[in-house]
PDB file of N, CA, C and O in Angstrom:
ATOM      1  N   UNK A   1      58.414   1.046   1.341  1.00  0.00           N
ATOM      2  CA  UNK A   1      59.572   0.309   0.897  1.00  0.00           C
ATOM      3  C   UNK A   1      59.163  -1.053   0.350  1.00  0.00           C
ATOM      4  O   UNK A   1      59.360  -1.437  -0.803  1.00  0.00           O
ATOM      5  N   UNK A   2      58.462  -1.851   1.500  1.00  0.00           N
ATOM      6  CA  UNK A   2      57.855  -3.031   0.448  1.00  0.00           C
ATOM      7  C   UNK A   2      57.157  -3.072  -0.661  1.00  0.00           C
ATOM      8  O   UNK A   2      57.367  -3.729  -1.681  1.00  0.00           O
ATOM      9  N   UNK A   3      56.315  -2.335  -0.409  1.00  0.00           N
ATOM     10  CA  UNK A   3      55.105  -1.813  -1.763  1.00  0.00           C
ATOM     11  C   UNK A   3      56.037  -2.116  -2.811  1.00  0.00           C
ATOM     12  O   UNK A   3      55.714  -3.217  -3.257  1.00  0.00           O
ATOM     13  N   UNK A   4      57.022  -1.673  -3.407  1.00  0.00           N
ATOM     14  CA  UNK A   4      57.671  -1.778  -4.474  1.00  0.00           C
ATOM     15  C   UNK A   4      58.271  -3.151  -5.501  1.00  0.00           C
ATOM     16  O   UNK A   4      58.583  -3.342  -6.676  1.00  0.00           O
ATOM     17  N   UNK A   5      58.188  -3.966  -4.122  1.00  0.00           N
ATOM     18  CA  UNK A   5      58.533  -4.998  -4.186  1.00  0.00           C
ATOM     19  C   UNK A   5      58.244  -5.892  -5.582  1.00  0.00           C
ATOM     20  O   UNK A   5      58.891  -6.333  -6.532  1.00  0.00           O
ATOM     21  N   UNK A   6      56.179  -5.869  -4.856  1.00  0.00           N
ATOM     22  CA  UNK A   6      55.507  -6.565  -5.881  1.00  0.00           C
ATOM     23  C   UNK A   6      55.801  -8.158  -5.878  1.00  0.00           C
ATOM     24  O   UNK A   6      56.853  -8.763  -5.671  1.00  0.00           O
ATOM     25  N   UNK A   7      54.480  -8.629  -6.187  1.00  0.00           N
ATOM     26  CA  UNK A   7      54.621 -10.291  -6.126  1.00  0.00           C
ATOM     27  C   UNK A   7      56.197 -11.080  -6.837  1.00  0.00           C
ATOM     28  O   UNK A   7      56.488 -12.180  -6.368  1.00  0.00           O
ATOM     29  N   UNK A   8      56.902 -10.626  -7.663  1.00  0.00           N
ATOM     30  CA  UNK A   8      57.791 -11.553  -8.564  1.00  0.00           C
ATOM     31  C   UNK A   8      58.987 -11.415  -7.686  1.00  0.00           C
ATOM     32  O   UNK A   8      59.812 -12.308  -7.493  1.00  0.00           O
ATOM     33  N   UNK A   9      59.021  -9.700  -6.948  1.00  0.00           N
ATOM     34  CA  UNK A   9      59.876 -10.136  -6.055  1.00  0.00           C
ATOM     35  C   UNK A   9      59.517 -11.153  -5.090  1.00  0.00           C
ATOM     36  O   UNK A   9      60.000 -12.269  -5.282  1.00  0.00           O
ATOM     37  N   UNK A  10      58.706 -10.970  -4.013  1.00  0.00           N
ATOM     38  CA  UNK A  10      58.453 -11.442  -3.275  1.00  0.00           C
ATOM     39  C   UNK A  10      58.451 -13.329  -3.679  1.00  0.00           C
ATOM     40  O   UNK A  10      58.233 -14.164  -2.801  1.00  0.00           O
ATOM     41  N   UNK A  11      58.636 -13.571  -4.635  1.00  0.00           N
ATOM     42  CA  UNK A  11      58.811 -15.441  -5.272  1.00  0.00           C
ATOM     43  C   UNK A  11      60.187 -15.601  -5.287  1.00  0.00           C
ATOM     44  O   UNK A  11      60.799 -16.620  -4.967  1.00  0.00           O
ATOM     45  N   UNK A  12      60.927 -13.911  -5.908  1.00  0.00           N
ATOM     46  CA  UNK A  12      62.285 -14.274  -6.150  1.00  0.00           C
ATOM     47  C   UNK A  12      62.813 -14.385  -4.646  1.00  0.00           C
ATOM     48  O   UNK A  12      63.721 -15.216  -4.636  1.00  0.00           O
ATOM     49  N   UNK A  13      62.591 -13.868  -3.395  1.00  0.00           N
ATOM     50  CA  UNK A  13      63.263 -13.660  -2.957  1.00  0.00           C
ATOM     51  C   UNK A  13      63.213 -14.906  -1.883  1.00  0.00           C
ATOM     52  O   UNK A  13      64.144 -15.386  -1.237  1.00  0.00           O
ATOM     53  N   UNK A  14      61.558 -15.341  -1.908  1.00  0.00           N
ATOM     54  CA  UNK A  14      61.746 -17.016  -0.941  1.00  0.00           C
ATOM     55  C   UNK A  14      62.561 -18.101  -2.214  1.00  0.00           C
ATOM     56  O   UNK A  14      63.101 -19.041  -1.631  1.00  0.00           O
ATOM     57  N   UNK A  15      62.687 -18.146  -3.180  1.00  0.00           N
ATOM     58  CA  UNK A  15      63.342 -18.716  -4.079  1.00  0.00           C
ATOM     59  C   UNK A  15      65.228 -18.311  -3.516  1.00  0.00           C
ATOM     60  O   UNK A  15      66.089 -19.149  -3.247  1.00  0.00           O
ATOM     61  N   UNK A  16      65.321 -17.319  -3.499  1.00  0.00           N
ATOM     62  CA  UNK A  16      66.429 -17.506  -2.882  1.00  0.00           C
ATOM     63  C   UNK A  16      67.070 -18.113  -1.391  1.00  0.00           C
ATOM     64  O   UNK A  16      67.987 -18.899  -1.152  1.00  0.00           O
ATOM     65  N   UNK A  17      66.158 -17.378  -0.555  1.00  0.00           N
ATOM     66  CA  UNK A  17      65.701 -18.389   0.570  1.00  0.00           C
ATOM     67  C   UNK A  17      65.524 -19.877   1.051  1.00  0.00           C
ATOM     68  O   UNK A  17      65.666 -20.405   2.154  1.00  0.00           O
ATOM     69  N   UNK A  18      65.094 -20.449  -0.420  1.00  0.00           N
ATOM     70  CA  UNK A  18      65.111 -21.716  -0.405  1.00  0.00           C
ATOM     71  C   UNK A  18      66.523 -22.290  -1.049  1.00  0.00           C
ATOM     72  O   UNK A  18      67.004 -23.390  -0.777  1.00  0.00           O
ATOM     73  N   UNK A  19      66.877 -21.680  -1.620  1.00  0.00           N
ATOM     74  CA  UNK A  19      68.212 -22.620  -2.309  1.00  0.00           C
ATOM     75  C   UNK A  19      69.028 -22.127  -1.333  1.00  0.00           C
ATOM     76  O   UNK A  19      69.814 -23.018  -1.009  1.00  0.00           O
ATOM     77  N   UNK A  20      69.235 -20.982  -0.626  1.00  0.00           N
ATOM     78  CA  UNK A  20      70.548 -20.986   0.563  1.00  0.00           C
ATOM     79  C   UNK A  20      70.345 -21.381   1.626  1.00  0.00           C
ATOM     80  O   UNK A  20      71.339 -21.781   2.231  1.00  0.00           O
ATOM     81  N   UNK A  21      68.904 -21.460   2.387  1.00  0.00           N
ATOM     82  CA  UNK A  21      68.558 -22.047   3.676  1.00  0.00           C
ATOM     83  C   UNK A  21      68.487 -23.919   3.716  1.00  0.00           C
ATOM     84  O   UNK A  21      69.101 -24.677   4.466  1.00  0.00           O
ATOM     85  N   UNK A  22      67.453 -24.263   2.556  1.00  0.00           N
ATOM     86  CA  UNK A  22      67.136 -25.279   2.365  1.00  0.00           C
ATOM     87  C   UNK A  22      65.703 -25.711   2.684  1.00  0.00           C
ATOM     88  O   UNK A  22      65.175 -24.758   3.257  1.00  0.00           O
ATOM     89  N   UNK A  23      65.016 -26.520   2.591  1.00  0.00           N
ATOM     90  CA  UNK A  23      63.895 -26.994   2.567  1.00  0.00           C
ATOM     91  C   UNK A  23      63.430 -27.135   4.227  1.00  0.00           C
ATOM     92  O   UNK A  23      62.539 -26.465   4.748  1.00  0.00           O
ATOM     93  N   UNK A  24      64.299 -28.219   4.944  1.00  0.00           N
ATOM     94  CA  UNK A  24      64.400 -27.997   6.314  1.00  0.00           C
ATOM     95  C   UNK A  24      64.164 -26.722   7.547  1.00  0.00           C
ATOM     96  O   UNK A  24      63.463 -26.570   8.547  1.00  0.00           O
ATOM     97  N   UNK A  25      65.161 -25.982   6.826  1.00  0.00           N
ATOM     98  CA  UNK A  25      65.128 -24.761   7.950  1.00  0.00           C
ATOM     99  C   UNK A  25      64.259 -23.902   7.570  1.00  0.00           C
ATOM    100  O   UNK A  25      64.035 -23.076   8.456  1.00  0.00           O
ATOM    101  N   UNK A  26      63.504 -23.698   6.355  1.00  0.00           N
ATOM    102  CA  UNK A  26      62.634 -22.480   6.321  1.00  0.00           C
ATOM    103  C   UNK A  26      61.290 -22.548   6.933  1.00  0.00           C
ATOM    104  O   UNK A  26      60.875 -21.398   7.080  1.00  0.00           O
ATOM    105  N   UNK A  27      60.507 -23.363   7.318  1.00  0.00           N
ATOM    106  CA  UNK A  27      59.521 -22.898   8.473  1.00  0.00           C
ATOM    107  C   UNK A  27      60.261 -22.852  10.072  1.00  0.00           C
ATOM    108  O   UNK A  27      59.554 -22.536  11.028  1.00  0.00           O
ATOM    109  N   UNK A  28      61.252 -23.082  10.207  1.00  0.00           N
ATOM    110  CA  UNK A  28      62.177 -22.506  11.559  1.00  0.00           C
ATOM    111  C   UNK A  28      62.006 -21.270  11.321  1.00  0.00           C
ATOM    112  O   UNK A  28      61.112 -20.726  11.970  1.00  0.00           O
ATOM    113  N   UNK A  29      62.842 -20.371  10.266  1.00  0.00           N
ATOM    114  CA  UNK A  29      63.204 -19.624   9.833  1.00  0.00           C
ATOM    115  C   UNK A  29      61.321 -18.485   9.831  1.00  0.00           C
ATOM    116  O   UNK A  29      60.943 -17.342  10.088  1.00  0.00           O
ATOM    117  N   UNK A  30      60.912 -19.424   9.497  1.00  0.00           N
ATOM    118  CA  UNK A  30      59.434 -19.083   9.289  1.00  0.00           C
ATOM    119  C   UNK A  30      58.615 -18.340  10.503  1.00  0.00           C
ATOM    120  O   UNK A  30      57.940 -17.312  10.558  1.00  0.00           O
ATOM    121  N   UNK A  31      58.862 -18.998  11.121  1.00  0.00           N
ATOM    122  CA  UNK A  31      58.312 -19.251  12.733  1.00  0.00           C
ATOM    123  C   UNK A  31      59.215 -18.469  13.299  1.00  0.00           C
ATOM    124  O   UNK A  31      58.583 -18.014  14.252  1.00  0.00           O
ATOM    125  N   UNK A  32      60.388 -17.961  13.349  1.00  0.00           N
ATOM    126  CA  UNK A  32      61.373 -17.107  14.290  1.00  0.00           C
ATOM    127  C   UNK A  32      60.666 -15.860  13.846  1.00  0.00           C
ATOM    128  O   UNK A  32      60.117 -15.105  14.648  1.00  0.00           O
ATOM    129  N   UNK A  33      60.697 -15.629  12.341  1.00  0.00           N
ATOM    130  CA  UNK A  33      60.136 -14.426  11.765  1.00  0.00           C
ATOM    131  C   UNK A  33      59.054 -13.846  12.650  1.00  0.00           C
ATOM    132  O   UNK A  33      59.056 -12.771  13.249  1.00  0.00           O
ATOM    133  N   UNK A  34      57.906 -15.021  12.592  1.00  0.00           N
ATOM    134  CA  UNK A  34      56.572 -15.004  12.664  1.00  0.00           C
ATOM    135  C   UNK A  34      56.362 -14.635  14.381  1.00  0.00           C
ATOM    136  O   UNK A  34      55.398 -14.065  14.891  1.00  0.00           O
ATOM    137  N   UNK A  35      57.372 -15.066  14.937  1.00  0.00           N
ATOM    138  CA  UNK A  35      57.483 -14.794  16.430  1.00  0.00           C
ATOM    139  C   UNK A  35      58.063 -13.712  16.750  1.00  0.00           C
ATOM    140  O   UNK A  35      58.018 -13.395  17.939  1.00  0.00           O
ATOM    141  N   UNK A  36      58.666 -12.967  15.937  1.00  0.00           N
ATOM    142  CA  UNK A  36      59.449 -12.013  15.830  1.00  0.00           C
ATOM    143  C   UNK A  36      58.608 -10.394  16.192  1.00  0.00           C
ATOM    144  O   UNK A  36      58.659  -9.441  16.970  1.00  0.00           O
ATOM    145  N   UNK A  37      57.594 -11.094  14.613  1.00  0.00           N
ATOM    146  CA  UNK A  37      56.629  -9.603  14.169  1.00  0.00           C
ATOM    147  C   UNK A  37      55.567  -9.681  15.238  1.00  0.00           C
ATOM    148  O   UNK A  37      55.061  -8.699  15.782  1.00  0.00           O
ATOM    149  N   UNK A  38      55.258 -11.037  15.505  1.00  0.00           N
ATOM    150  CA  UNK A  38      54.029 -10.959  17.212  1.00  0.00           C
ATOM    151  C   UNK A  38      54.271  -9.846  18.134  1.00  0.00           C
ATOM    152  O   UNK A  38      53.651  -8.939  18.690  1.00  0.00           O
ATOM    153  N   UNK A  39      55.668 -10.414  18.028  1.00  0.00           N
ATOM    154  CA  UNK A  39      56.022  -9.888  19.626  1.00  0.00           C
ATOM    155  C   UNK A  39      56.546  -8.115  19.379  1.00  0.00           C
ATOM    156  O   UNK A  39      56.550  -7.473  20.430  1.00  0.00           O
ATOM    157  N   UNK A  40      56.814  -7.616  18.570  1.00  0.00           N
ATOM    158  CA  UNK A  40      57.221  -6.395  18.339  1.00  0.00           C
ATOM    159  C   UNK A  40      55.902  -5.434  18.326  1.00  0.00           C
ATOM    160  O   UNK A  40      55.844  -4.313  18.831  1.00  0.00           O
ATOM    161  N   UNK A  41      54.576  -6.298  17.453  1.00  0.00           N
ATOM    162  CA  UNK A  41      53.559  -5.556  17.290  1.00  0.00           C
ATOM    163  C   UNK A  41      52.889  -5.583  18.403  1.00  0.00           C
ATOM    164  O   UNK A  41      52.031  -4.718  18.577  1.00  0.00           O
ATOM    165  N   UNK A  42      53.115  -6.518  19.342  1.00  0.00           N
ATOM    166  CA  UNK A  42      52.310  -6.698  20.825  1.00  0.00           C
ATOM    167  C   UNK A  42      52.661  -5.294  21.724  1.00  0.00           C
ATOM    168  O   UNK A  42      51.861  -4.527  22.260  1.00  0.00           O
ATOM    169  N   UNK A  43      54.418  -5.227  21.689  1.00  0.00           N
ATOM    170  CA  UNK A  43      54.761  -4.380  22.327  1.00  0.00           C
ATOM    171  C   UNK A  43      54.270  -2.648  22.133  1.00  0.00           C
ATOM    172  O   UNK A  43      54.035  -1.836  23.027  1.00  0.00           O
ATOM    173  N   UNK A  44      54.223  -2.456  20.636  1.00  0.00           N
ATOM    174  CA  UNK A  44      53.840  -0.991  19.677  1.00  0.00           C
ATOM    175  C   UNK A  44      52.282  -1.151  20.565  1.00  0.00           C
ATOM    176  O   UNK A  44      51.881  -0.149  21.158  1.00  0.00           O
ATOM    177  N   UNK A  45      51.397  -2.520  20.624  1.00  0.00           N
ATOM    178  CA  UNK A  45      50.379  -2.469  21.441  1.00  0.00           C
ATOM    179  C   UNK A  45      50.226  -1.869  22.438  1.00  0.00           C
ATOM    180  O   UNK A  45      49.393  -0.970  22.550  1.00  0.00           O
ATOM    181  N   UNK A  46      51.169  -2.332  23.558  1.00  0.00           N
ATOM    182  CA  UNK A  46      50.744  -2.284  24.976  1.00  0.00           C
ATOM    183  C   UNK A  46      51.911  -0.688  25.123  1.00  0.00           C
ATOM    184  O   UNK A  46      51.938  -0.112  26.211  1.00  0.00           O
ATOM    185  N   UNK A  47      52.574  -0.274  24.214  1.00  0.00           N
ATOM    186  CA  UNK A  47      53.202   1.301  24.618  1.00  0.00           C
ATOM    187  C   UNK A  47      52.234   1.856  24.336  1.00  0.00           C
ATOM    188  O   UNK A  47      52.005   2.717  25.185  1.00  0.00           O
ATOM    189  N   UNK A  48      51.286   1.825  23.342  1.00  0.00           N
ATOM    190  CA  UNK A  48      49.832   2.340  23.296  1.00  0.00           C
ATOM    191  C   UNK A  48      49.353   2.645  24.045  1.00  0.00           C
ATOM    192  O   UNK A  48      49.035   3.813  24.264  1.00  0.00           O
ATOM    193  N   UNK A  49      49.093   1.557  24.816  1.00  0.00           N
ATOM    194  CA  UNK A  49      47.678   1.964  25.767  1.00  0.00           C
ATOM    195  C   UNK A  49      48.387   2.430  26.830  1.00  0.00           C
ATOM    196  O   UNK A  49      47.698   3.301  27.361  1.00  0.00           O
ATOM    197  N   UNK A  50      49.539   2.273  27.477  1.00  0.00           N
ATOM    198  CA  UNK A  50      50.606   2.797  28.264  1.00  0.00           C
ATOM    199  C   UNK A  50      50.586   4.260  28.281  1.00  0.00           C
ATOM    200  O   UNK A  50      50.546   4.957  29.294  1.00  0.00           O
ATOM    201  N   UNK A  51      50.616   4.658  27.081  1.00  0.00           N
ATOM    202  CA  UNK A  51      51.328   6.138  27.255  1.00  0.00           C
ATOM    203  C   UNK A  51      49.321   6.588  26.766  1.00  0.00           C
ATOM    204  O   UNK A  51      49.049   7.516  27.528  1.00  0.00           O
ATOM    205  N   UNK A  52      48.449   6.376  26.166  1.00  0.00           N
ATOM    206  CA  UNK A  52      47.190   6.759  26.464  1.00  0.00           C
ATOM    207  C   UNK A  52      46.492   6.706  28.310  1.00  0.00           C
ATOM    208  O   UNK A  52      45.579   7.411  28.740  1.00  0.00           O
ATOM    209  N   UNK A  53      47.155   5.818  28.961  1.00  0.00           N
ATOM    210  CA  UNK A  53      46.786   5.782  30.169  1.00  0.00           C
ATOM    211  C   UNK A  53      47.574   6.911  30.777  1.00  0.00           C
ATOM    212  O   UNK A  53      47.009   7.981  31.003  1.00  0.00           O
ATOM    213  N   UNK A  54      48.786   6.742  31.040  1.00  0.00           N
ATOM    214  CA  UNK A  54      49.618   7.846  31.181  1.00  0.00           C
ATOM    215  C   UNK A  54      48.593   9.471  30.869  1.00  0.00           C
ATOM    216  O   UNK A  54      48.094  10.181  31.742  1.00  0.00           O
ATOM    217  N   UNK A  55      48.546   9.649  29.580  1.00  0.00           N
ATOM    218  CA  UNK A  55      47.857  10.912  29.521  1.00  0.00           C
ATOM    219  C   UNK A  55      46.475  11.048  30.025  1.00  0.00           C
ATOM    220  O   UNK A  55      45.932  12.084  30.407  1.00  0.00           O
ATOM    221  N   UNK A  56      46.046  10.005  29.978  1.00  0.00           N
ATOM    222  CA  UNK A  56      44.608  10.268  30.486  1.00  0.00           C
ATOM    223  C   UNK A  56      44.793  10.575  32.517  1.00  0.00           C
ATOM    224  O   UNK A  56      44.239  11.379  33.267  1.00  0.00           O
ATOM    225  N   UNK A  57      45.827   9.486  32.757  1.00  0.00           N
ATOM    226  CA  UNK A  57      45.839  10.167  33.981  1.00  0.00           C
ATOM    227  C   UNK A  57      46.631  11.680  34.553  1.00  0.00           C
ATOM    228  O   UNK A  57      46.532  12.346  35.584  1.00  0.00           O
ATOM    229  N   UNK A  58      47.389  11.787  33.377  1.00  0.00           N
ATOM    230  CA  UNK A  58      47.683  13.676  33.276  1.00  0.00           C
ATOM    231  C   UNK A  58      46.877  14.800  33.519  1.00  0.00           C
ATOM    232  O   UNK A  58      47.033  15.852  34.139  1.00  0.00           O
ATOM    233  N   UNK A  59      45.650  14.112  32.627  1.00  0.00           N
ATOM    234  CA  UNK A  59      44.587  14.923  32.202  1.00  0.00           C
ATOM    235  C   UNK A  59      43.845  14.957  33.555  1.00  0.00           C
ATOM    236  O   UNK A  59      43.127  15.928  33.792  1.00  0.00           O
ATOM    237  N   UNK A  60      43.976  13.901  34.512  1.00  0.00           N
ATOM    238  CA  UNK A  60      42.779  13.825  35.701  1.00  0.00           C
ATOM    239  C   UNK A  60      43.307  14.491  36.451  1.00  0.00           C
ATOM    240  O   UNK A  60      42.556  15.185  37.137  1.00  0.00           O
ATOM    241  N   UNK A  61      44.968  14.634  36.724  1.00  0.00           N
ATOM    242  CA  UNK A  61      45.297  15.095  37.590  1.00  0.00           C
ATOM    243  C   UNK A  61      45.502  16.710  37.779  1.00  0.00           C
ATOM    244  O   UNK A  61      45.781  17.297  38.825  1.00  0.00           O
ATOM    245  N   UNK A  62      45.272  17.300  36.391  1.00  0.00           N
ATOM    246  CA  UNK A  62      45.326  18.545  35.972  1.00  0.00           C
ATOM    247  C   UNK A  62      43.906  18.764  36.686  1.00  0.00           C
ATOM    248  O   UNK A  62      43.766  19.252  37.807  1.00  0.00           O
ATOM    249  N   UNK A  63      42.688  18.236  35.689  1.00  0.00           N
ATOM    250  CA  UNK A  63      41.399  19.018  36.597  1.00  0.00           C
ATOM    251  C   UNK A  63      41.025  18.799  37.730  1.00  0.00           C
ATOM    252  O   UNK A  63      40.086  19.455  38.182  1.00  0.00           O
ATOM    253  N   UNK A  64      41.742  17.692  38.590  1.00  0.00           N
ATOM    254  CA  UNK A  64      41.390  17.725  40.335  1.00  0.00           C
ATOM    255  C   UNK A  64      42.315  19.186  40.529  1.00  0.00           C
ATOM    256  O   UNK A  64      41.780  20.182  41.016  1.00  0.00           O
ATOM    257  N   UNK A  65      43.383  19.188  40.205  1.00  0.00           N
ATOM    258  CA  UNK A  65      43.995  20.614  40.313  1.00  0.00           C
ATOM    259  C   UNK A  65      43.515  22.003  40.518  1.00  0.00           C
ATOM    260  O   UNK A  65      43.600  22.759  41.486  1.00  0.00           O
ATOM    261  N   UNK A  66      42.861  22.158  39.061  1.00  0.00           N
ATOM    262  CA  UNK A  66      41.912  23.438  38.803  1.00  0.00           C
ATOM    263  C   UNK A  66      40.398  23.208  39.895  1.00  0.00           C
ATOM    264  O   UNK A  66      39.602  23.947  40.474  1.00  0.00           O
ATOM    265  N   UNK A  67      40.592  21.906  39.751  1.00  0.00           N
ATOM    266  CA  UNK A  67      38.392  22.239  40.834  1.00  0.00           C
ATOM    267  C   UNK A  67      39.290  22.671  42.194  1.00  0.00           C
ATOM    268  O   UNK A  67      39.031  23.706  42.807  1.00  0.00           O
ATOM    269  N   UNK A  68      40.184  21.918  42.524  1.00  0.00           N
ATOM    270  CA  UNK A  68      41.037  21.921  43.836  1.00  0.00           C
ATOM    271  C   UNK A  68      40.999  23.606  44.276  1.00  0.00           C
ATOM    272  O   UNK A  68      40.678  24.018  45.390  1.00  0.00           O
ATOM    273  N   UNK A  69      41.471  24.578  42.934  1.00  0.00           N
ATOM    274  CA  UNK A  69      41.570  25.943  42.918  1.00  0.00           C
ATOM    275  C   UNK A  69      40.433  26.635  43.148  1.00  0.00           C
ATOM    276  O   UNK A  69      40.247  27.349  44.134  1.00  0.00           O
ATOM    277  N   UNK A  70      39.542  26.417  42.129  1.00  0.00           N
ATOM    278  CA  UNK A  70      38.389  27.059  42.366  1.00  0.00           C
ATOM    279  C   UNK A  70      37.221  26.670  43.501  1.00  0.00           C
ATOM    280  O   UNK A  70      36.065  27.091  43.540  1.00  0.00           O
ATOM    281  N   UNK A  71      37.800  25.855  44.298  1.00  0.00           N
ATOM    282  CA  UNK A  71      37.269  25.635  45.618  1.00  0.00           C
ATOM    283  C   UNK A  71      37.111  26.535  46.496  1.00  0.00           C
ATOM    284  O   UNK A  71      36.166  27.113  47.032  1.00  0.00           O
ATOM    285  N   UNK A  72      39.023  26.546  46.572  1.00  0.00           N
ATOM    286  CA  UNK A  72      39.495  27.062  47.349  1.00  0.00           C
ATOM    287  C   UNK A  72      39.274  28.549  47.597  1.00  0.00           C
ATOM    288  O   UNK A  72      39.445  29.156  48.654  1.00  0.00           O
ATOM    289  N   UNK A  73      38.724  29.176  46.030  1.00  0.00           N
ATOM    290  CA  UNK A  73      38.489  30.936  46.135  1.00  0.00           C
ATOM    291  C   UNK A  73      37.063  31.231  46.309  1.00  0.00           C
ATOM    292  O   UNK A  73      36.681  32.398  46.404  1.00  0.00           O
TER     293      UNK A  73
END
């Protein structure tokens, strides 16, 4: 969706940004963003390794299972 954009948008559109926000509020504006995408990509992070831990401990608990079996016969 961005791809399309292309640089002239991307001028037009802080150009608009600037004449309706103003000079003042756009590194606020900047910085909410910027705190925004941190914290969303932190989270896509740590469900990562979450649900990789998760399976990996699936996976352990499956083959204590099976040795558990073939012990036992």
């Amino acid at each position: 969706m961005l791809s399309s954009i292309g640089i002239p948008g991307l001028i037009l559109i802080l150009v608009i940004a600037l004449i309706i926000f103003g000079p003042s509020k756009l590194p606020e504006i900047g910085r909410a963003f910027g705190n925004t995408f941190k914290k969303s990509t932190n989270d896509l992070i740590s469900n990562e390794k979450e649900e990789k831990t998760n399976f990996e401990e699936k996976n352990n608990r499956i083959a204590l299972e099976k040795s558990k079996r073939l012990e036992t016969k």
